[in-house]
C-alpha positions in Angstrom: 0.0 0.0 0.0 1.2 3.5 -1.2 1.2 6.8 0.1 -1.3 9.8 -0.8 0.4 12.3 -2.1 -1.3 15.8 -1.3 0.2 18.6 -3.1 0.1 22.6 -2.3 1.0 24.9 -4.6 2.1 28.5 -3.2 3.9 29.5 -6.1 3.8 33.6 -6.0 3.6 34.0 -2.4 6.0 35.0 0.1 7.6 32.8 3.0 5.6 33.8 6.1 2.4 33.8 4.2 3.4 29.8 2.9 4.8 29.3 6.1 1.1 29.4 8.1 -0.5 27.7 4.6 1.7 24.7 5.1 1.4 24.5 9.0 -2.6 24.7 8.8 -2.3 21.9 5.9 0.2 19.7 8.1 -2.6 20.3 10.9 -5.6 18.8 8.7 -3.8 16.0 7.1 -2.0 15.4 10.4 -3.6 11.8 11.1 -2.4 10.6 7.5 0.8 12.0 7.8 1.6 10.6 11.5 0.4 7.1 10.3 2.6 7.4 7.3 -0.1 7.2 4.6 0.2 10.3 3.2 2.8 13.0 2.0 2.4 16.8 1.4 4.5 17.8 -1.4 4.7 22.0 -1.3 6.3 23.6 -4.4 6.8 27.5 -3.9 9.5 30.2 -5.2 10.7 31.9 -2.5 13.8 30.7 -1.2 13.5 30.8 2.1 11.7 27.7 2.5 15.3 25.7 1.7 15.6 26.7 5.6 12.5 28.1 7.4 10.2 24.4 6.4 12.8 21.7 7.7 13.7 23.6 10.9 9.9 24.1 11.7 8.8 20.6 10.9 11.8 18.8 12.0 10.8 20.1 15.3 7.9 18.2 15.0 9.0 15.1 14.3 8.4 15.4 10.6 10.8 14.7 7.8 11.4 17.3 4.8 13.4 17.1 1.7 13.7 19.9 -0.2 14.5 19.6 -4.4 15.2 22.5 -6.2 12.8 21.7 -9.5 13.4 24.9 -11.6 15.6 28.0 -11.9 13.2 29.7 -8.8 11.2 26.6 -7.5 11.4 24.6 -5.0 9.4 21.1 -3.8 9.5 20.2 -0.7 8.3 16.7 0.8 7.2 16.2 4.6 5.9 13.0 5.8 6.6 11.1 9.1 
């Protein structure tokens, strides 16, 4: 059995402003995500994320990789 994939897409917005999307989004998918059925994938351009999302969700227990998929975008995967 696979993962759900959710995906959020914050392209044109600025870090603090994806920062509280992706925290409320974590919150409601928080079941899946803690049994390990599902992943939020997140794909902004604003740089910041490359640090701001895996020292906030790390903190929570929460894994994120981060891939640079474009000259100014960025994908970032957190799941248990």
């Amino acid at each position: 059995m696979g993962e759900e994939v959710v995906k959020l897409s914050l392209e044109g917005e600025i870090c603090t402003y994806t920062l509280t999307r992706v925290r409320k989004k974590v919150a409601e998918l928080e079941e899946g995500l803690q049994a390990g059925s599902k992943v939020l994938e997140v794909v902004v351009d604003h740089h910041p994320i490359v640090d701001n999302y895996p020292a906030e969700f790390s903190r929570r227990g929460y894994q994120v990789e981060i891939e640079k998929i474009g000259p100014a975008n960025w994908l970032a995967r957190i799941k248990k």
